[in-house]
C-alpha positions in Angstrom: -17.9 -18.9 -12.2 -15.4 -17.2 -14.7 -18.0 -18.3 -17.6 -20.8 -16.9 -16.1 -19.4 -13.7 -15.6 -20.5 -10.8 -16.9 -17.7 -8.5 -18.6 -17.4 -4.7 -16.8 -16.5 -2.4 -18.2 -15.2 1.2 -17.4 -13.8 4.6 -19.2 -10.5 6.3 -18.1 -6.9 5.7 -16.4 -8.2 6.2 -12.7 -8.0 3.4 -10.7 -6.6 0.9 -13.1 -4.6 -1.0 -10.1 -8.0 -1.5 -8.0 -9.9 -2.9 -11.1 -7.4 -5.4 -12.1 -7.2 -6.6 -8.4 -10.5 -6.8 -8.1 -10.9 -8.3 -11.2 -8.3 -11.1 -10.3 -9.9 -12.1 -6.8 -13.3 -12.0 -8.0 -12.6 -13.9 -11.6 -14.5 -10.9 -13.8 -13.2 -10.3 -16.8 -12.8 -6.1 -17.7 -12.9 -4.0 -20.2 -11.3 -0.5 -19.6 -11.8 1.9 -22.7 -10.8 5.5 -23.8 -7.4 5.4 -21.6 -6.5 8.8 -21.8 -7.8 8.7 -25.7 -7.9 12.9 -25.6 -4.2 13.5 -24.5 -1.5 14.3 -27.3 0.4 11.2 -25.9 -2.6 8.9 -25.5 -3.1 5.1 -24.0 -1.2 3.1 -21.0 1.8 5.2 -19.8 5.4 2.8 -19.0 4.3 2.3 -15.0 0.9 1.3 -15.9 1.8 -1.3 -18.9 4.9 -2.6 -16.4 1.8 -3.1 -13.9 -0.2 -5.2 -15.9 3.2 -7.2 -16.9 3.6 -7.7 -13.1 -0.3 -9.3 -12.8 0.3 -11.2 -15.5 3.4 -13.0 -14.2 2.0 -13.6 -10.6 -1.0 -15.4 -12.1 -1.7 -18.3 -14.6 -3.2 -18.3 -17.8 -4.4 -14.3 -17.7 -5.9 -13.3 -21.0 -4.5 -9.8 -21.4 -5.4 -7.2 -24.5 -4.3 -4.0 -25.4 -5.2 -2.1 -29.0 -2.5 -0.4 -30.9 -2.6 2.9 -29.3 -3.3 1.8 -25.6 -6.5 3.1 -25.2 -8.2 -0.2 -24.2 -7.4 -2.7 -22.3 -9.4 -6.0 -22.4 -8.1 -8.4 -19.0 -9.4 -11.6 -18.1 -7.7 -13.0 -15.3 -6.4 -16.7 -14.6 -5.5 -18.2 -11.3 -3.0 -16.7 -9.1 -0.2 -18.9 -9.4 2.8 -17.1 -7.3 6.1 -18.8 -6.1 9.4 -17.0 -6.8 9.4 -14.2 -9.3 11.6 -10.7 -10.1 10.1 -7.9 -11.8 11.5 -4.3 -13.0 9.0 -1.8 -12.1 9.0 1.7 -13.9 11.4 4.1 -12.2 8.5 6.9 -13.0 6.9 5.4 -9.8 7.9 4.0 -6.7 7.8 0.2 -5.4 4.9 1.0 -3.3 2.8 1.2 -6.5 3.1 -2.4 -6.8 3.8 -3.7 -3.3 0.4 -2.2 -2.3 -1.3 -4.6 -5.2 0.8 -7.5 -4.2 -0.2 -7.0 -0.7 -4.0 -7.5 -1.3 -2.9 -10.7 -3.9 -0.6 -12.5 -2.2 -2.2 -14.4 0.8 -4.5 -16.0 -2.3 -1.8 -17.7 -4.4 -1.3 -21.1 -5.5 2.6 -20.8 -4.1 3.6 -19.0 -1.6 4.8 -15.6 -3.2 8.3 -14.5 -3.1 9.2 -11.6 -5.1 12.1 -9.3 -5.7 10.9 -6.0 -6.6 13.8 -3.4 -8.3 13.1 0.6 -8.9 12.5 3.3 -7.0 11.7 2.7 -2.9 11.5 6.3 -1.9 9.5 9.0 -4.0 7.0 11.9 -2.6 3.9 10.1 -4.5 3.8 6.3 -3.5 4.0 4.7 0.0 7.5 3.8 1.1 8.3 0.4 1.0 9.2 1.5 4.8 5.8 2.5 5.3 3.9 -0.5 3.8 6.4 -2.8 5.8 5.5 -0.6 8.9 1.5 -0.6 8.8 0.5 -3.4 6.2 2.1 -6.3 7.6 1.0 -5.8 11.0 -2.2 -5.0 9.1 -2.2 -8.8 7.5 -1.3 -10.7 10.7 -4.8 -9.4 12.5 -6.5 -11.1 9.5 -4.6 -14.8 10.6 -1.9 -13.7 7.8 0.9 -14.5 9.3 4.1 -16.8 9.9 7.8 -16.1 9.7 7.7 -16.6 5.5 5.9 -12.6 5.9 8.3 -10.3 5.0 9.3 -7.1 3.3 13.2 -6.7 3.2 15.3 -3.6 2.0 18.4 -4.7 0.4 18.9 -1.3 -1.6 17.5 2.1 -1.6 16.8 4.0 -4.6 15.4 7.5 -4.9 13.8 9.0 -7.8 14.6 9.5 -10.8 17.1 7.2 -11.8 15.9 4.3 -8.8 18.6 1.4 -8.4 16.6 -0.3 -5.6 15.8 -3.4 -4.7 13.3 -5.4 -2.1 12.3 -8.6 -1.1 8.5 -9.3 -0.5 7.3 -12.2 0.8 3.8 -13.9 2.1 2.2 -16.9 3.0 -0.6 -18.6 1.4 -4.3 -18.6 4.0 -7.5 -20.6 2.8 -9.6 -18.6 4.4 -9.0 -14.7 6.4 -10.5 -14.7 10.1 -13.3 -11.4 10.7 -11.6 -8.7 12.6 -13.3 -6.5 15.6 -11.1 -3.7 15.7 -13.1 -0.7 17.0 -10.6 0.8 19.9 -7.4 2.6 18.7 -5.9 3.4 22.2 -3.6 5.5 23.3 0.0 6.1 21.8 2.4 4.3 23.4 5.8 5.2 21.4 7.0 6.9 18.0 9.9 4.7 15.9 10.8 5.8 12.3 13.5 5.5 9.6 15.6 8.5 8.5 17.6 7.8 5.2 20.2 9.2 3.3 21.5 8.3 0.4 24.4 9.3 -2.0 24.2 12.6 0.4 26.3 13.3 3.9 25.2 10.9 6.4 24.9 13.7 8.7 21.9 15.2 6.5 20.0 11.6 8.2 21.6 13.1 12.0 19.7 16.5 11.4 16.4 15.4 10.1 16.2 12.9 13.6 16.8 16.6 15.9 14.0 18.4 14.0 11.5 15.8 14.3 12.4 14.7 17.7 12.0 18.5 18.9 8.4 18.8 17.8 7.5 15.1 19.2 9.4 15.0 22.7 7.2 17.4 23.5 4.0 15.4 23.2 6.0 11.8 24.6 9.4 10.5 26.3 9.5 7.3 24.0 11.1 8.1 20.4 13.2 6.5 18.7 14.1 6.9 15.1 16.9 4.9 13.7 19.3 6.7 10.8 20.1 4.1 7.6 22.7 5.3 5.6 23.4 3.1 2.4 26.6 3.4 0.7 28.2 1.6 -2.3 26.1 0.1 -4.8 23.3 -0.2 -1.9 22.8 3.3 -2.1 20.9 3.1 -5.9 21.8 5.9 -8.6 20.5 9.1 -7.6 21.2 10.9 -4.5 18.2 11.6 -2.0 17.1 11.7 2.1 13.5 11.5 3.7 12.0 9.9 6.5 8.8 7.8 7.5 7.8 7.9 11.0 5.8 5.7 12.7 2.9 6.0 16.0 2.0 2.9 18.0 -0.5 2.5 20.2 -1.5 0.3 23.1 -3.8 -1.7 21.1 -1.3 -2.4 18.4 -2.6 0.2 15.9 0.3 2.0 13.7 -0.4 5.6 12.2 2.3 6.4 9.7 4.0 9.8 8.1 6.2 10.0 5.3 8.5 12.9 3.3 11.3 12.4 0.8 13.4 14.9 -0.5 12.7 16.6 -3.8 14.2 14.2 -7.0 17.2 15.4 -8.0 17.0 18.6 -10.5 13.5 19.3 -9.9 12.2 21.9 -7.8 13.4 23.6 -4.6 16.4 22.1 -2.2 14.8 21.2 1.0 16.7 21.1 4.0 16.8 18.4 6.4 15.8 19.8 9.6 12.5 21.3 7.7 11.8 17.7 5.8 12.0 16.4 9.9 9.8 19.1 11.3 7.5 18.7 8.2 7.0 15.3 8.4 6.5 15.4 12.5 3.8 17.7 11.8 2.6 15.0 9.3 2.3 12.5 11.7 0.5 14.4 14.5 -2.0 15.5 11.5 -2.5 11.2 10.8 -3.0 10.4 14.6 -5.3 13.3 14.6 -7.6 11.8 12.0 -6.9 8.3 13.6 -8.5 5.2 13.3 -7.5 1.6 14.0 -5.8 2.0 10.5 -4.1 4.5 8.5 -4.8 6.0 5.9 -2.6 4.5 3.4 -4.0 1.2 4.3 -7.9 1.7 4.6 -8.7 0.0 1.0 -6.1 -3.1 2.1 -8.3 -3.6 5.6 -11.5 -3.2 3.5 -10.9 -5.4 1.1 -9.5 -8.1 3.7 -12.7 -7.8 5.6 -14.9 -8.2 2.2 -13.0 -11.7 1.6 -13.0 -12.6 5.3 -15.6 -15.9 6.3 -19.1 -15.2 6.3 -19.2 -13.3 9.9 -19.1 -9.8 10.6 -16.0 -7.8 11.1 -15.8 -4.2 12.2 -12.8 -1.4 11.4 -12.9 2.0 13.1 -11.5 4.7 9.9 -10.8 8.0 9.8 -11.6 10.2 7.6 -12.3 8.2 3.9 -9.4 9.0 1.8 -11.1 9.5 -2.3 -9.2 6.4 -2.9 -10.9 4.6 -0.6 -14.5 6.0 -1.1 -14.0 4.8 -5.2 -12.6 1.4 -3.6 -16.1 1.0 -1.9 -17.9 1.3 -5.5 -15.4 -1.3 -7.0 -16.2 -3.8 -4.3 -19.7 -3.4 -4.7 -19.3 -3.7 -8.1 -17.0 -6.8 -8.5 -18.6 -8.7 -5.1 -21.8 -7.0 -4.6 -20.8 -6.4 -0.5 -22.4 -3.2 1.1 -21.0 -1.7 3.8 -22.6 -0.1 6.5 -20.9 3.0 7.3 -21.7 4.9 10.9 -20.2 7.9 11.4 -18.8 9.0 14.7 -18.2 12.3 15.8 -15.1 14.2 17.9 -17.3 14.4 20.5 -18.3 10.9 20.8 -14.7 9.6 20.6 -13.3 12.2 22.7 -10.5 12.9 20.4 -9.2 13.9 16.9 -11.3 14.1 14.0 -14.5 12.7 12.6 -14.3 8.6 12.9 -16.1 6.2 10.6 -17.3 2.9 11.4 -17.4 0.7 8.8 -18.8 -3.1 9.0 -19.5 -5.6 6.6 -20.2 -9.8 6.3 -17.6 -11.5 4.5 -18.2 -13.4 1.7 -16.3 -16.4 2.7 -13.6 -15.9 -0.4 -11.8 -19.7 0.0 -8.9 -20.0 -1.2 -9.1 -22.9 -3.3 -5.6 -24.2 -5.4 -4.6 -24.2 -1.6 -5.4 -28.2 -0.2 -5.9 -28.8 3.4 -3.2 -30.0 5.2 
């Protein structure tokens, strides 16, 4: 297969994460050229190249190739190899950045993956690790991914800039994904979240809870937001608070919001009770644009659907995030799977925003360095 194929080849730094994981499932080697060649500091920034070092050490016998100044990148992957691993990742961007990569990898492994994952857990530009442990693992189990060795553990916070955090992420191995109906959101049920402080007052954690809880109690009796305050070496190296909140509905869908406090020495202070309001407000905006997922995890559903067996499998969406629109080009790029996308109206759901429909046939991507047991 890997012989046959045809090299692709793109221009520019977007999307570099989706290529290479699409490149790694589907065995296509890449080419990525002119990597921000205009710029007076031109080529693969730190988070980009510690990216690539993390996809080369969760697979086996990657050929990886990058010119003097950065600007092109030449990747042709191996197998995915997994079992236990460590790995830095740039404090310039959070944990998510990676986790969210790893996420779409890991149920394709040779080994089982178990990874510990140091940096930065809570910034304002990647998903929490909260979040993705929220949404993407339940996310994973409707596809058969599932078993008690699926984890994501938080054993230190660490807030922008300086980070000091650490996780633990861990995932079974599936030969094949099962096809998914999952066209009916339902009706909330409950609201749980996470407020968390650290290397500031624990109270700060106390005040953010109120806020939210006064815009929510008014929409539904059953909230309950837990307050983590880390101390010690736990706590990472810079100071910090935010909060991820999380909706649940009857049919086991989970809409997620997320804030963090500004990084320490940029911009203005923000105050707890407005980060709590804030990211209430959030949330109410993410159930209105529903869906059976969120947004944060519509490329992960997509791309587990694409690899499912050869059957069909259906996702109700909100509104396409841009990420997730150029997701559907890479797919049909690197697999050649069209989606067929229906679009469904306010009206027509009787609530929230505009829905889409989006369903596909699998390919039937088999796992194959796993044997039958």
């Amino acid at each position: 297969m890997a012989g046959e194929a045809t090299c692709l080849s793109y221009t520019g730094c977007n999307f570099l994460r989706q290529r290479l994981v699409l490149a790694t499932l589907s065995g296509r080697p890449l080419k990525i050229r002119k990597i921000r060649a205009k710029e007076e500091d031109p080529g693969l920034r730190d988070f980009e190249a510690s990216f690539i070092r993390l996809i080369d050490k969760v697979t086996n016998g990657s050929r990886i190739e990058i010119n003097q100044t950065g600007t092109t990148l030449y990747y042709q992957p191996g197998l995915l190899y997994g079992g236990s691993l460590e790995h830095d990742c740039s404090p310039s961007r959070g944990i998510g950045y990676y986790l969210e990569s790893l996420l779409c990898l890991a149920p394709f492994m040779k080994h089982p993956l178990k990874i510990v994952l140091r940096g930065v857990t809570n910034d304002q530009v990647d998903p929490s690790v909260d979040v993705l442990k929220a949404t993407a693992l339940p996310l994973l189990k409707k596809f058969g991914i599932d078993g008690e060795s699926l984890e994501i553990k938080i054993s230190r916070r660490g807030m922008p800039p300086k980070g000091g955090g650490e996780i633990l992420f861990a995932c079974p191995v599936r030969k094949v994904l099962q096809p998914v109906q999952f066209t009916d959101p339902g009706k909330i049920k409950r609201i749980r979240g996470t407020a968390y402080s650290v290397r500031v007052s624990p109270q700060m954690a106390n005040r953010m809870v109120e806020s939210a809880r006064g815009i929510l109690n008014k929409f539904l009796p059953d909230i309950y937001i837990y307050t983590d305050h880390m101390k010690g070496v736990n706590s990472g190296k810079s100071p910090g608070f935010g909060m991820c909140l999380t909706a649940e509905t009857i049919n086991g869908t989970i809409l997620s919001a997320e804030l963090a406090s500004n990084p320490q020495g940029q911009g203005a202070t923000v105050l707890p009770e407005e980060l709590g309001q804030n990211c209430a407000k959030l949330l109410l905006e993410e159930i209105y644009r529903g869906g059976c997922v969120d947004s944060t995890n519509q490329s992960l559903a997509l791309l587990l659907m694409t690899l499912g067996q050869r059957d069909v499998s259906k996702v109700l969406l909100g509104p396409l995030s841009p990420y997730t629109i150029e997701f559907l080009r890479h797919l049909r790029s690197f697999f050649q799977i069209m989606f067929k996308i229906e679009t469904k109206t306010a009206e027509e759901e009787h609530m929230g925003g505009e829905k889409v429909l989006m369903t596909c046939v699998g390919i039937g991507f088999c796992n194959l360095s796993k044997t039958m047991r």
